[in-house]
C-alpha atoms as one frame of an Amber mdcrd trajectory, in Angstrom:
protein
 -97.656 211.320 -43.885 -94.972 212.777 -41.842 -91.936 214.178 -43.787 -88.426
 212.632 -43.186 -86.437 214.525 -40.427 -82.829 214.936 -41.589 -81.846 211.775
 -39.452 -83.892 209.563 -41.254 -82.191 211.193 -44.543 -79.602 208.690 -43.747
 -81.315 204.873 -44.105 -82.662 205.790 -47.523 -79.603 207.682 -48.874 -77.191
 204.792 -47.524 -78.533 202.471 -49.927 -79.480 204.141 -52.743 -76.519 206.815
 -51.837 -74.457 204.977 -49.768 -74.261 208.196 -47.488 -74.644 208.413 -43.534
 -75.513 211.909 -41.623 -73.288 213.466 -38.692 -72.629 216.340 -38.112 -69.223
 220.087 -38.585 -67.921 225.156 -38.005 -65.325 226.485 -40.423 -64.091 229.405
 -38.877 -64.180 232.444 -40.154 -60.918 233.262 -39.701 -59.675 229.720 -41.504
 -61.448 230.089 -44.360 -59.065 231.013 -47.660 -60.941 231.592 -50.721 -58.366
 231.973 -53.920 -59.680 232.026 -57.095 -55.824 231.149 -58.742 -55.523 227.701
 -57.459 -52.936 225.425 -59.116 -53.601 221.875 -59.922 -55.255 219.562 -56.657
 -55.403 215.650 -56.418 -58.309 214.768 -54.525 -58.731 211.754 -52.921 -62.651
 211.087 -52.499 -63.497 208.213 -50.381 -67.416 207.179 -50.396 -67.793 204.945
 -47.361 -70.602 202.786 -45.326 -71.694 203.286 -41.859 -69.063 201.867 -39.971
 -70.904 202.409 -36.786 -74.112 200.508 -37.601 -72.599 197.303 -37.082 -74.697
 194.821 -34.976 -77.416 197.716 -34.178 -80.375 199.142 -36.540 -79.707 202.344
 -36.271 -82.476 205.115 -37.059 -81.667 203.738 -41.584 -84.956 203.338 -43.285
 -82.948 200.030 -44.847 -81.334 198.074 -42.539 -78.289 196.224 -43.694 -75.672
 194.125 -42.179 -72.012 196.102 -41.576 -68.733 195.003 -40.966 -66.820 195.043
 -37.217 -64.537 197.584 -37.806 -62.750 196.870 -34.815 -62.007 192.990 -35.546
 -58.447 192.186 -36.016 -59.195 191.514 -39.747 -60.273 194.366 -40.401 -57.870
 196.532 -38.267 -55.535 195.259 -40.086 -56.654 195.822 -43.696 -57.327 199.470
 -42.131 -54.025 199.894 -40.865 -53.002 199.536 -44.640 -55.383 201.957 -46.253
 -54.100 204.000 -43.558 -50.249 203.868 -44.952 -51.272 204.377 -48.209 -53.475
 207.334 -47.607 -50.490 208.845 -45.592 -47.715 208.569 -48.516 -50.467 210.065
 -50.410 -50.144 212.568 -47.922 -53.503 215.265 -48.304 -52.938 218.539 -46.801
 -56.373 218.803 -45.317 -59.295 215.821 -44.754 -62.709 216.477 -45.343 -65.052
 214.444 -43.471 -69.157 214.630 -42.917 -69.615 216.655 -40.420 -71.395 220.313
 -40.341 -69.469 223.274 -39.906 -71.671 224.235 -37.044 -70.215 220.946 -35.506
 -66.342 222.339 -35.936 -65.598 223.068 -32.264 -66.434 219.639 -31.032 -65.208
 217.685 -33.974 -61.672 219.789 -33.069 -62.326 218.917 -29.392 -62.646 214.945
 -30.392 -59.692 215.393 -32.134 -57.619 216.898 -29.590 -58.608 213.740 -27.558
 -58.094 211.606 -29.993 -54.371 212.314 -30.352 -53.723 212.945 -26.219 -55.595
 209.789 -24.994 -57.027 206.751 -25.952 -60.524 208.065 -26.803 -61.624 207.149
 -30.001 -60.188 203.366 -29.923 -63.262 201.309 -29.812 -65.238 203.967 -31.665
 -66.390 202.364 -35.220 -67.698 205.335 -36.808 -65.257 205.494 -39.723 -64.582
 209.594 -39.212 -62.785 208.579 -36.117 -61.625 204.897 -37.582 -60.169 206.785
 -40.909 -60.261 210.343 -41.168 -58.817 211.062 -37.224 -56.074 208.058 -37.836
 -54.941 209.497 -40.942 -54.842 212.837 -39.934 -53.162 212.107 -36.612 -50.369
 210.291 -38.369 -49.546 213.297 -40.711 -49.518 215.277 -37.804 -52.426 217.663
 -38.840 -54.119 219.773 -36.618 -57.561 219.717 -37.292 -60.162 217.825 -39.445
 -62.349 219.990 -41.657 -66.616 219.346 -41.158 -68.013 220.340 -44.240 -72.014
 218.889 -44.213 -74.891 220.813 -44.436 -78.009 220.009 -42.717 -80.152 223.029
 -43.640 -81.969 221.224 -46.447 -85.309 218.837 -46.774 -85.666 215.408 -47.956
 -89.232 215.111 -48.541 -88.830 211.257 -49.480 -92.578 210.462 -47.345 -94.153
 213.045 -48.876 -93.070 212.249 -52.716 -94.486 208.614 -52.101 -98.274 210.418
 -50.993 -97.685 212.203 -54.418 -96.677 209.121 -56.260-100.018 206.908 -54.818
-102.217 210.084 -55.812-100.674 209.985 -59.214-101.186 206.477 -59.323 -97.577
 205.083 -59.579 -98.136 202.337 -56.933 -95.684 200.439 -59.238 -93.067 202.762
 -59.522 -93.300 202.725 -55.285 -92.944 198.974 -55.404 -90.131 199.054 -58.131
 -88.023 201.377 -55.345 -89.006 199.360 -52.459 -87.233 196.358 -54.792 -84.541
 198.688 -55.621 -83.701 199.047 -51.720 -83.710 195.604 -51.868 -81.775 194.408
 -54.528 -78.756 196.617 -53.001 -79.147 196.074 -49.761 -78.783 192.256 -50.291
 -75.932 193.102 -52.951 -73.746 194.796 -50.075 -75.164 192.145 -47.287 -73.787
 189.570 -49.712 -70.078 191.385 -49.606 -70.267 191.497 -45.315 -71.418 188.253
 -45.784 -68.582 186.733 -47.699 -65.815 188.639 -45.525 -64.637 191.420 -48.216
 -62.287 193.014 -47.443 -62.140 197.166 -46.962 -60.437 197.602 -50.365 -63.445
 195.700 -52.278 -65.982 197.036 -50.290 -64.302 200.538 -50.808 -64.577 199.279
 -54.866 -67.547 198.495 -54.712 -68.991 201.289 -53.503 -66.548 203.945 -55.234
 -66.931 202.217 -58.960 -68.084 204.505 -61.487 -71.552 201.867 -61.483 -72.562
 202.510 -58.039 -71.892 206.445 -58.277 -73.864 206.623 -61.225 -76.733 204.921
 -59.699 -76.305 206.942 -56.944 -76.756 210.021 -58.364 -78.882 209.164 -60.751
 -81.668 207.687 -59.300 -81.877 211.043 -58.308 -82.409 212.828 -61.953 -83.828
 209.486 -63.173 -86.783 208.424 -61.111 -87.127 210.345 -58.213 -87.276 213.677
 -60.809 -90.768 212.128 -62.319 -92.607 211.383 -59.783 -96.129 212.698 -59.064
 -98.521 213.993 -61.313 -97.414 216.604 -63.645 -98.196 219.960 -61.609 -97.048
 217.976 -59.132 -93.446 218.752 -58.625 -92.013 217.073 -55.179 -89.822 214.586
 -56.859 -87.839 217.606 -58.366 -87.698 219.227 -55.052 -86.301 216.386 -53.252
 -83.674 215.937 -56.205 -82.975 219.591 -55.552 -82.479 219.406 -52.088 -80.365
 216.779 -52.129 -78.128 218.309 -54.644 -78.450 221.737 -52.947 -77.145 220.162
 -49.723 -73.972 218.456 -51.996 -73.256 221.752 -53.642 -72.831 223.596 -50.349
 -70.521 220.897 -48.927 -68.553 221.359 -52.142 -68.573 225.067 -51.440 -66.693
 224.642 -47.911 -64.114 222.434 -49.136 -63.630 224.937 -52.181 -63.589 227.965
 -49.531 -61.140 225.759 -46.795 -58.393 225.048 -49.744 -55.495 226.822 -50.138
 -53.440 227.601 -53.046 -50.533 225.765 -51.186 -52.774 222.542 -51.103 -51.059
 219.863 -53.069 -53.698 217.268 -52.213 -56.583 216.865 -50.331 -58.945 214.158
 -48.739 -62.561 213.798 -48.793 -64.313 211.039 -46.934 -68.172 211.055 -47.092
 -70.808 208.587 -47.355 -70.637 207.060 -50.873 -73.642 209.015 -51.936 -72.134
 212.373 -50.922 -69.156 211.560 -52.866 -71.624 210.109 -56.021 -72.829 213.657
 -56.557 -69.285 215.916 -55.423 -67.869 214.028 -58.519 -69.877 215.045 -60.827
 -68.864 218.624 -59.038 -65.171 218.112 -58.956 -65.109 216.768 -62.805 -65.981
 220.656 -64.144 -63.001 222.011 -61.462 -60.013 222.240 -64.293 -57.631 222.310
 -61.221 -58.816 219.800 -59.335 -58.027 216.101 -60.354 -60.241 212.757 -58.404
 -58.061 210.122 -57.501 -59.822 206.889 -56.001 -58.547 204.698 -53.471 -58.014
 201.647 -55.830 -55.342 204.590 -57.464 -53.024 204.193 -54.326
């Protein structure tokens, strides 16, 4: 069976990670490591694909999204927005790689000089650009990492050899069940600030994360040893994104903002929680 390309990564981790894949270079000459840092309030935002709304997409599971741009929700954005800027990070974080950095600075720069970036739903531009322009901050840190496998085809071919046909169906319900639990919240017109609950709550990010350590880790027979590598990788992928944002803070960083696909930010929690100077505060906190 073919193995997942690192676009397809996306559909499966948005549901059972709630994460979406763009793209983001640090440059060299940006990057500040110190090893002293004093106390940091991060603000980690797990989010939904904005920009799937009324389109499949290339997401193994579909699910229904909500129109960014409606006047409902601009407004409940426009809020978030405020609150984010008397919060007022230093830098913002967002998903894309650091190979990507020149363009996502060039989007930028057009965001703030024209009206590019408007009707765009994808919530880097929606959020992370909007905040950023209104603190008056000259770039947006990319901080993904797309050098890494998700061998999520090729663990199932193990799991039918090892005979775990229900285990396959249990995920394939799994899927299910939470794509019709955030279908149901679209459905009844939540609003950004439960949907942003929702899929921030301490639940949801330890689902996330571990389904990872939990059932994906035992799959296959026992030499067998795919299910581990796929945890790995996704893991691997998390800890280097964590790396950047270590490497791009400064020790005059107050505060910083990190807005990722809820799955990304499932696993950089468990990261941040062993940083003794760095202190998660959730949207719900402001």
């Amino acid at each position: 069976m073919k193995k997942i390309n690192s676009i397809m990564i996306r559909g499966f981790v948005f549901f059972l990670t709630f994460t979406f894949v763009v793209g983001g270079v640090a440059q060299e000459s940006k990057v500040i490591v110190d090893a002293n840092m004093k106390e940091c309030e991060v603000l980690l935002i797990g989010s939904s694909h904005w920009n799937n709304y009324n389109h499949r997409g290339s997401d193994i599971v579909q699910a229904k999204q909500i129109d960014i741009l409606s006047e409902k929700y601009q407004r409940q954005l426009e809020d978030i927005v405020a609150r984010i800027a008397d919060f007022n990070p230093d830098k913002i974080f967002v998903e894309r790689t650091i190979e990507y950095q020149p363009k996502l600075d060039s989007l930028y720069h057009l965001y703030r000089n024209t009206n590019w970036g408007n009707d765009k739903r994808n919530e880097i531009f929606q959020l992370g650009f909007r905040v950023a322009d209104r603190l008056d901050h000259q770039m947006v840190y990319g901080i993904d990492n797309h050098d890494t496998a998700f061998p999520y085809d090729t663990m199932l071919v193990a799991m039918r050899d090892a005979g775990q046909q229900n285990k396959i169906e249990q995920f394939s319900k799994e899927i299910k069940n939470l794509e019709r639990k955030y279908n149901q919240l679209v459905e009844q017109g939540a609003t950004l600030d439960e949907i942003f609950d929702y899929l921030n709550s301490a639940e949801s990010r330890r689902n996330n994360f571990g389904w990872y350590l939990n059932e994906a880790n035992k799959t296959g027979k026992l030499e067998n040893t795919i299910g581990s590598i796929l945890a790995s990788e996704w893991i691997r992928r998390n800890l280097h994104m964590y790396s950047y944002i270590q490497k791009y803070v400064e020790a005059s960083d107050d505060k910083i903002m990190i807005l990722l696909g809820a799955g990304h930010a499932a696993v950089l929690a468990n990261f941040i929680q062993y940083n003794p100077s760095w202190k998660i505060v959730e949207l719900s906190d402001i």
